[in-house]
Backbone as numpy.savetxt, mean C-alpha at the origin, in Angstrom:
# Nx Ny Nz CAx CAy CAz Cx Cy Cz
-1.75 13.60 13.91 -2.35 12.28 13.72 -1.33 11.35 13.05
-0.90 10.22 13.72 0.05 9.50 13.06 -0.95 8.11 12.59
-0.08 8.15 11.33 -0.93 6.97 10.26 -0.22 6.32 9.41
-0.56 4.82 9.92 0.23 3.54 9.50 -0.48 3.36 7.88
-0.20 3.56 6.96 -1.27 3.06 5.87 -0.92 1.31 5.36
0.05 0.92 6.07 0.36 -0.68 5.80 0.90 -1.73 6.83
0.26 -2.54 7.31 0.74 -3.03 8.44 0.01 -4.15 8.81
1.09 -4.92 9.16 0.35 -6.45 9.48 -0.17 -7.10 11.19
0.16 -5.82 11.63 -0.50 -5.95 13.33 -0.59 -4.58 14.01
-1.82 -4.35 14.91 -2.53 -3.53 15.55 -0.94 -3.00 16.24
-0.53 -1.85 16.36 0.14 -0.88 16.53 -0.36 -0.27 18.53
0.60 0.10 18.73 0.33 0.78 19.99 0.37 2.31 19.33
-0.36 3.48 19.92 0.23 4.56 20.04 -0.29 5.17 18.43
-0.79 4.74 17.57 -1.26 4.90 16.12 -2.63 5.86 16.39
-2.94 6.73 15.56 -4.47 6.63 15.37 -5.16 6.55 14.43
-4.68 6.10 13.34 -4.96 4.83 12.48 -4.42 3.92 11.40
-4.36 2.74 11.30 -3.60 1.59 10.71 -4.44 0.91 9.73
-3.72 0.49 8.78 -4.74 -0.27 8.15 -4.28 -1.77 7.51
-4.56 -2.54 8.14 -4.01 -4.03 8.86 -4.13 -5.10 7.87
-3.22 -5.83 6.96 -3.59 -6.18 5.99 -3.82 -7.88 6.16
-4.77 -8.11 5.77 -5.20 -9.92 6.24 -5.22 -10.55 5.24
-5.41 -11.89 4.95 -5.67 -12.29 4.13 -7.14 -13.04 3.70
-7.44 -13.78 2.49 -8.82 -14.11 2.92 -9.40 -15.28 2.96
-8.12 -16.11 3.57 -8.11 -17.38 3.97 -8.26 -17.30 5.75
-7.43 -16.14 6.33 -7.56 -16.26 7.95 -8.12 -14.94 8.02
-9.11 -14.68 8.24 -9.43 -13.27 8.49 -10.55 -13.29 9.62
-10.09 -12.27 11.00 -11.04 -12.49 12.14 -10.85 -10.69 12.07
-12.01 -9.93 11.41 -11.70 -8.49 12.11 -12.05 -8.11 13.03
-11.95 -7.22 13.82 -11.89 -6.19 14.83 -12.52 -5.33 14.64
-13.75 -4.76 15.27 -14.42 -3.64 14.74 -13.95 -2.67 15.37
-12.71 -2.20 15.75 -11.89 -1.42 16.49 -10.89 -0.98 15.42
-10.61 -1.85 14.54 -9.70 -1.57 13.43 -10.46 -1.62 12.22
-9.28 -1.01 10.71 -9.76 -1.24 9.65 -8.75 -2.16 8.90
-9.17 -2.60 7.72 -8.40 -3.33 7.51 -7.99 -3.74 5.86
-7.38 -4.46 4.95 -7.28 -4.64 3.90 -7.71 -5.75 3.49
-7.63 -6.24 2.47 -7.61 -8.18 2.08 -6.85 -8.32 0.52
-6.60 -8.97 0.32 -6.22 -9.10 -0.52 -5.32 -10.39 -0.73
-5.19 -11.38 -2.12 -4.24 -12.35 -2.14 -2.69 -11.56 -2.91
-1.79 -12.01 -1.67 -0.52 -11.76 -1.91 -0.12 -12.46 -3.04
1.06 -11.60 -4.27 1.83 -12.61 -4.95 2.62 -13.94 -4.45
2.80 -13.80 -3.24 3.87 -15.04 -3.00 3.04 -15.88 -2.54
1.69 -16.02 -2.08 0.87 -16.92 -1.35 -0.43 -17.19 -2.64
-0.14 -16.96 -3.62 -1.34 -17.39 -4.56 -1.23 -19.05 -5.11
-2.49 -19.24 -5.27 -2.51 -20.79 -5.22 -3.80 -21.29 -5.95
-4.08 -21.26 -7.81 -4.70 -21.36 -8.24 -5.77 -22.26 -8.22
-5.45 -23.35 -7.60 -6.61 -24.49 -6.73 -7.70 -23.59 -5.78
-6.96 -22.15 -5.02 -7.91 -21.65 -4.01 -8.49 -20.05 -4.86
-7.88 -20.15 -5.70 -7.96 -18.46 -6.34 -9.39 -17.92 -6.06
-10.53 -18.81 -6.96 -11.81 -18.51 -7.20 -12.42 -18.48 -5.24
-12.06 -19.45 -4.94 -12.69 -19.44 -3.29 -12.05 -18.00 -2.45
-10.81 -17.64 -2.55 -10.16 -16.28 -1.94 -10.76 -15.63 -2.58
-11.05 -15.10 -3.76 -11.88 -14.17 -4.33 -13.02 -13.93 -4.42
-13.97 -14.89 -3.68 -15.30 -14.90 -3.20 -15.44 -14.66 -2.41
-14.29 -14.66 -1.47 -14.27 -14.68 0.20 -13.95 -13.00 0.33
-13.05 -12.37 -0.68 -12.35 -11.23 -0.57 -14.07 -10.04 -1.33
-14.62 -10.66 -2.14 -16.08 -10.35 -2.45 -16.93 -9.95 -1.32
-17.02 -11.00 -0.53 -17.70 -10.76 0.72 -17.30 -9.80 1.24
-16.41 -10.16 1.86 -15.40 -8.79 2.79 -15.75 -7.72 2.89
-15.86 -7.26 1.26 -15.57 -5.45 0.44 -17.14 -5.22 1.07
-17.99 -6.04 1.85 -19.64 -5.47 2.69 -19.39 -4.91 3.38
-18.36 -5.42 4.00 -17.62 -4.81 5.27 -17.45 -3.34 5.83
-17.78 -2.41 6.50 -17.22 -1.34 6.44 -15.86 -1.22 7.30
-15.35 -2.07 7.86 -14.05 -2.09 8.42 -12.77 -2.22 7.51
-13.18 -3.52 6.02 -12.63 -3.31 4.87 -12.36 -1.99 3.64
-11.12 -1.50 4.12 -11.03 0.17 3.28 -10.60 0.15 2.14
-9.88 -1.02 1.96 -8.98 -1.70 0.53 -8.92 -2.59 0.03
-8.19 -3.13 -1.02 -8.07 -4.25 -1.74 -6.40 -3.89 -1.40
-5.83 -5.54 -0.91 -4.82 -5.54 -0.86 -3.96 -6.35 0.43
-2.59 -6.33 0.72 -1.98 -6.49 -0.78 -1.84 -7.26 -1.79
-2.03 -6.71 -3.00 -2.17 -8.19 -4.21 -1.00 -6.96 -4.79
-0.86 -7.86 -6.02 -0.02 -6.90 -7.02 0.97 -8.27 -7.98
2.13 -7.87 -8.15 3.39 -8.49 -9.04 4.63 -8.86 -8.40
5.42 -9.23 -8.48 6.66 -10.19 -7.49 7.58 -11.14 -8.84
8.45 -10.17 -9.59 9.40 -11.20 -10.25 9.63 -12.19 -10.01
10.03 -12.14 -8.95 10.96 -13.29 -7.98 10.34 -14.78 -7.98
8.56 -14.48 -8.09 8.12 -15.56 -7.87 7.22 -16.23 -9.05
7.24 -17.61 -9.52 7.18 -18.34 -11.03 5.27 -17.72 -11.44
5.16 -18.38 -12.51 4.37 -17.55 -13.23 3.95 -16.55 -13.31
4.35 -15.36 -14.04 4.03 -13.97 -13.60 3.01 -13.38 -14.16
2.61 -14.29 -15.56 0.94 -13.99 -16.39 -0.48 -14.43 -15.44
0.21 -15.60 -14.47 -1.60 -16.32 -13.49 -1.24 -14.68 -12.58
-0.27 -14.18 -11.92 -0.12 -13.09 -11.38 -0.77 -12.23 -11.58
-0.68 -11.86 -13.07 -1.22 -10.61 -13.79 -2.72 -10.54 -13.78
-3.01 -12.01 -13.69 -4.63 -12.40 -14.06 -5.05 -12.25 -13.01
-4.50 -12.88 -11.94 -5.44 -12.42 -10.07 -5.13 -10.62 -9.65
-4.25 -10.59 -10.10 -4.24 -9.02 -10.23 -5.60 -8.12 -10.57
-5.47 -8.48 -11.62 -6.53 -7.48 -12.15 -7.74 -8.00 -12.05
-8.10 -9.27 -11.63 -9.18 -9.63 -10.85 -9.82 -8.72 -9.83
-8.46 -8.26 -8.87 -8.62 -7.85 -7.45 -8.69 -6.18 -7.93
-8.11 -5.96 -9.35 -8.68 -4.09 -9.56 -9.98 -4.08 -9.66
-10.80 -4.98 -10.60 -11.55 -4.81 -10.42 -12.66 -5.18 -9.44
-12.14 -5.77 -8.47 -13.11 -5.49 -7.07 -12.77 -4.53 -6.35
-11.84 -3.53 -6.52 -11.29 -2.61 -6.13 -12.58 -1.53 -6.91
-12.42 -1.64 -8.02 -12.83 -0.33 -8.88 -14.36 -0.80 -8.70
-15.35 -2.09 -8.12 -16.62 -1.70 -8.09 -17.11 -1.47 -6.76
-16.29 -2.25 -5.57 -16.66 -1.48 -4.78 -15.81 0.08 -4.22
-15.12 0.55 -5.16 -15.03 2.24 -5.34 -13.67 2.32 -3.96
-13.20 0.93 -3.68 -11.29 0.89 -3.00 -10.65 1.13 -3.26
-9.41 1.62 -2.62 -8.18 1.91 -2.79 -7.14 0.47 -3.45
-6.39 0.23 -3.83 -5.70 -0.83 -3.93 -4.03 -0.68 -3.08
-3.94 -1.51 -2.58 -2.32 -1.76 -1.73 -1.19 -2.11 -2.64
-0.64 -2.01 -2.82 0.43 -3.28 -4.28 1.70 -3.42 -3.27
1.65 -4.91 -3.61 2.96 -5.40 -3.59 4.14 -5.45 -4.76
4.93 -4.86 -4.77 5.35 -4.16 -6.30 7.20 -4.67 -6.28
7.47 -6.24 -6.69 9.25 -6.42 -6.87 9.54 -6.70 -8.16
10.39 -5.68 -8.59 11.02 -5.52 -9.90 9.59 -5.28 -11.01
8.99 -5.10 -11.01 7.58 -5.07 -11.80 6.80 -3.67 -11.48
7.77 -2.59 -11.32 7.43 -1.09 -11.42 6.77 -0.95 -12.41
6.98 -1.42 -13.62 6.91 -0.73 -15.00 5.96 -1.80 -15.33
5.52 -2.76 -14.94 4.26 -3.47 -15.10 2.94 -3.24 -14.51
3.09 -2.32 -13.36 2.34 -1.17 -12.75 2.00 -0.70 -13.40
2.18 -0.06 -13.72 1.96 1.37 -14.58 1.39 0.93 -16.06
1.85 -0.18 -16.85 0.71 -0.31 -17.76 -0.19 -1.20 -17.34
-0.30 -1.83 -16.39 -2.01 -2.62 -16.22 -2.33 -1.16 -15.57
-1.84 -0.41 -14.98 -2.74 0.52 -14.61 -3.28 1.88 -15.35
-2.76 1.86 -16.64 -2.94 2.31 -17.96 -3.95 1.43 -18.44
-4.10 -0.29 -18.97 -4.89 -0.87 -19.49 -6.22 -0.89 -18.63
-6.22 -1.34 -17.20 -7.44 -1.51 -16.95 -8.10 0.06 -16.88
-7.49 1.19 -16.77 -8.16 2.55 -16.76 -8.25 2.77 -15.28
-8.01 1.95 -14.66 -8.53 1.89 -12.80 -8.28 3.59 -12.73
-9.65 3.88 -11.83 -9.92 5.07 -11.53 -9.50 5.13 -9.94
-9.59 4.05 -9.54 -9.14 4.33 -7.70 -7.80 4.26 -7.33
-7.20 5.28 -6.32 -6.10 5.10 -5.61 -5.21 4.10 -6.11
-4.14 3.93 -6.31 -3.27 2.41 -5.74 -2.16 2.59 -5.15
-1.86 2.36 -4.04 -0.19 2.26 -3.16 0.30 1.17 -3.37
2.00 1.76 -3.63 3.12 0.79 -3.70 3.92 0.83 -2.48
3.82 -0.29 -1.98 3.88 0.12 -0.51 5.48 -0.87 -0.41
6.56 0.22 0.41 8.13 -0.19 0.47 8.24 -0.08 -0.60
8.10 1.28 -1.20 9.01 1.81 -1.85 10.03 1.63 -2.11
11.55 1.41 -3.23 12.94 1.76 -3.49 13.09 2.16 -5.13
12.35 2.43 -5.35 12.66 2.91 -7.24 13.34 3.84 -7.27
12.83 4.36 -8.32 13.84 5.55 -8.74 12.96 6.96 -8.42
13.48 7.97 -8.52 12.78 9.62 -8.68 11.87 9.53 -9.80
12.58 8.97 -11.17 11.50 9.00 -12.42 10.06 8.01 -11.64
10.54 6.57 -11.20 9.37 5.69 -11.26 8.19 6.50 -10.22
8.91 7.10 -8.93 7.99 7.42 -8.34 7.03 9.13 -9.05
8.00 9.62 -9.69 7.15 10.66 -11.04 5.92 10.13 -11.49
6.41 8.84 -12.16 5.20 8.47 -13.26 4.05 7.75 -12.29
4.22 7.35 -11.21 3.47 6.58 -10.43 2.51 8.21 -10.02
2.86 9.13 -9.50 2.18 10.15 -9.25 1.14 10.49 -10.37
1.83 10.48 -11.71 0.74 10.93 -12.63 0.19 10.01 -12.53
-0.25 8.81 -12.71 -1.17 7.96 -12.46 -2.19 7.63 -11.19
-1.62 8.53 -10.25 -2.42 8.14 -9.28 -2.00 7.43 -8.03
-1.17 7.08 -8.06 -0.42 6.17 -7.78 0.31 6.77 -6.52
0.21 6.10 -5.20 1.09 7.10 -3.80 1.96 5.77 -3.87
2.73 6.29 -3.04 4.41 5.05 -2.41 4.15 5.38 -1.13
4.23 4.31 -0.55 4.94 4.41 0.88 6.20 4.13 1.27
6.58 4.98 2.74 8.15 4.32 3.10 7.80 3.71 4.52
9.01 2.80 4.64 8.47 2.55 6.08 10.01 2.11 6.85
10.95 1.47 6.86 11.79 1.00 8.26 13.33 1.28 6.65
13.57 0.94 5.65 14.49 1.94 5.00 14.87 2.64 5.10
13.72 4.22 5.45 14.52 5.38 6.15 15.19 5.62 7.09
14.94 4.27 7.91 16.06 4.01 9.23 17.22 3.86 8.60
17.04 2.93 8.70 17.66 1.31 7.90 19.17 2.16 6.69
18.78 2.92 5.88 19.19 3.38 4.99 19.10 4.83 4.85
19.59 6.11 5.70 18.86 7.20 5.40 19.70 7.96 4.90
20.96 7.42 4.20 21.60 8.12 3.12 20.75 7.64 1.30
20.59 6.98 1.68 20.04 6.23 0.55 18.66 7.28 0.11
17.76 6.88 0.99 16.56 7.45 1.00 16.47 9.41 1.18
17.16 9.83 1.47 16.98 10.76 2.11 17.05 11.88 0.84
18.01 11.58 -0.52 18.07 12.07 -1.48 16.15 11.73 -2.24
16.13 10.48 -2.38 14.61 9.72 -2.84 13.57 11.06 -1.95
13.43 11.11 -0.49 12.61 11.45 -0.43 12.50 12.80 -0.46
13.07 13.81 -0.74 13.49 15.46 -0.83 13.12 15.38 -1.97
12.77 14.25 -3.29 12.46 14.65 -4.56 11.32 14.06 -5.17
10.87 13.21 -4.17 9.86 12.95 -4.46 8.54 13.90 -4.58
6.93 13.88 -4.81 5.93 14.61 -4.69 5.67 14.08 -3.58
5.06 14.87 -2.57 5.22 14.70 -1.05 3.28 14.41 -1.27
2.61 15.18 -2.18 1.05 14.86 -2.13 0.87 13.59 -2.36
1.90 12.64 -2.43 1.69 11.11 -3.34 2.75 10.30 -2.15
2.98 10.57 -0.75 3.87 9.74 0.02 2.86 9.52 1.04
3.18 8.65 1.44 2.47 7.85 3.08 3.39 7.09 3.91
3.27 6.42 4.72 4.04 6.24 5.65 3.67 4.65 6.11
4.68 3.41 6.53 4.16 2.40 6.94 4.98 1.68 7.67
4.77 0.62 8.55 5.75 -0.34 9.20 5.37 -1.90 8.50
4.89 -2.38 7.62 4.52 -3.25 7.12 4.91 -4.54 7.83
5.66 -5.10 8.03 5.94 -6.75 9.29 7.33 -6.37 9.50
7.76 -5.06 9.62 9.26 -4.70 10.40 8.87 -4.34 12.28
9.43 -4.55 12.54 9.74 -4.37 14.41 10.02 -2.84 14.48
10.48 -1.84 13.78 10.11 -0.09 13.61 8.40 0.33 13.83
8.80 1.29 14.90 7.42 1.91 15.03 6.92 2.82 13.98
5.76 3.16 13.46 4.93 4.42 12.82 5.77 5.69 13.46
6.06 5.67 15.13 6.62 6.90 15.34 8.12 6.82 14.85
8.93 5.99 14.70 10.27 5.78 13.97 10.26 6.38 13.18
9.04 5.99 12.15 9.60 6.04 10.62 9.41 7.76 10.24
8.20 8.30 11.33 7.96 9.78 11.03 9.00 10.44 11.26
9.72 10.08 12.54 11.06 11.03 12.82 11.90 11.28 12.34
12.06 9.35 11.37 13.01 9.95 10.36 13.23 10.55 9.34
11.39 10.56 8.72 11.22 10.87 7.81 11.53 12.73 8.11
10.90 13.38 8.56 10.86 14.45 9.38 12.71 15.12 9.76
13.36 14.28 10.04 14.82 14.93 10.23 15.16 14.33 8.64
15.25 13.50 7.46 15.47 13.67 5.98 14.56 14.96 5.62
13.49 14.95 5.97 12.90 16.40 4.65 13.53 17.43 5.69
14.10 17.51 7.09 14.10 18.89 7.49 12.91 19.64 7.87
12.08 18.94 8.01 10.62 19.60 8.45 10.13 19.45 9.51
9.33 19.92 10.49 8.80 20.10 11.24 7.71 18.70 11.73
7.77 17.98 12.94 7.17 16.63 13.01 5.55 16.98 12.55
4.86 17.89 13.07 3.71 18.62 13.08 3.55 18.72 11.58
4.05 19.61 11.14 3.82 19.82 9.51 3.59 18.51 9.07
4.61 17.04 9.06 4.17 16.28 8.56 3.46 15.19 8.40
2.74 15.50 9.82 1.97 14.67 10.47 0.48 15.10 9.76
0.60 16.40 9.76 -0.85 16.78 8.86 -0.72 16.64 7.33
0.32 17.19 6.57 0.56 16.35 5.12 0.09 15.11 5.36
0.71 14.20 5.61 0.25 12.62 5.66 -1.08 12.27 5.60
-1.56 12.71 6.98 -2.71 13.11 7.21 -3.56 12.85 5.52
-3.10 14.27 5.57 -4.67 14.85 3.86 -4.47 13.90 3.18
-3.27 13.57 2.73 -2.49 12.38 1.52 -3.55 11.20 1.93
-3.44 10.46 2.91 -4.05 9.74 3.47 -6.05 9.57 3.39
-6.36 10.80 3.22 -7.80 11.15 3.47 -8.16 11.25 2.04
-7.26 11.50 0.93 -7.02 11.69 -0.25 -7.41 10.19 -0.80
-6.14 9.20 -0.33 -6.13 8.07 -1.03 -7.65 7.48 -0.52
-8.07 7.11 0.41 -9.16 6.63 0.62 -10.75 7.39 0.24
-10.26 8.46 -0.70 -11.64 9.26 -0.82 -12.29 9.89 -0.24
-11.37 10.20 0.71 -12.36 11.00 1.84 -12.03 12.47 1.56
């Protein structure tokens, strides 16, 4: 079973994706499932309260599996209104009992204590992964999975050490808005660990069935 856990368009050849919208344009598909969430780089405190009513609604949804992606983004100016729609969106995460997606640049370690402060009991993926062996450690004890997705192409000297040391019960797999297929990223992932395509098609798999509670 190959499985996209991040991705911004319906996939050929998948058997299952989970398609992340936002909750300003959102038309779902009852053929797909999907995420919501307000991105760090697209937040816009004039619309905050209206996206978050809208992203309220949604979570009725049973096509909606997550909250996301929301999260932290150095890069981009105020990083405390950030912190605040953040943890807005855990906790619509943590009542209707979701997974959370994160968008996670340079703000690893700001992870990990809102996700210490708020106590969040559900899932959260850091999805495009590049930290370190320690960050992705402490992200495991917390709960916390990574995904990889078009890097391991892209870079598979780089990665290939990262992913042999990582906890493999805490990895998933994604094409997030890269032109790399779900089947790309398995192959490569699959010739870095040295493993068998099969073997890690069912790891993923459970990991996967894991994060969403199933």
């Amino acid at each position: 079973m190959l499985i996209d856990a991040h991705t911004h368009s319906a996939s050929k050849g998948v058997d299952l994706s989970i398609i992340n919208c936002y909750p300003s344009e959102v038309q779902l598909n009852d053929s797909y499932v999907y995420s919501c969430g307000i991105h760090p780089w697209y937040i816009k405190p004039e619309k905050t309260e209206e996206w978050i009513s809208g992203i309220d609604s949604l979570c009725k949804n049973n096509n909606i599996v997550a909250i996301g992606e929301c999260g932290l983004d150095k890069n981009i100016d105020d990083l405390e209104y950030q912190k605040e729609v953040f943890k807005t969106q855990i906790r619509l995460s943590e009542q209707y009992k979701l997974p959370c997606i994160i968008h996670s640049v340079k703000t690893h370690h700001l992870i990990l204590e809102i996700k210490k402060e708020t106590r969040a009991q559900m899932p959260w993926l850091v999805h495009g992964f590049s930290g370190s062996i320690e960050t992705a450690q402490q992200f495991a004890s917390q709960n916390i999975f990574i995904s990889f997705g078009e890097n391991l192409i892209k870079h598979p000297d780089k990665f290939k050490k990262l992913l042999n040391q990582v906890d493999m019960d805490f990895v998933l797999f994604e094409t997030d808005d890269s032109d790399v297929t779900i089947q790309e990223v398995y192959r490569e992932a699959a010739k870095l660990l040295n493993k068998d395509l099969a073997w890690l098609e069912n790891k993923i798999e459970m990991n996967f069935n894991r994060f969403l509670g199933k």
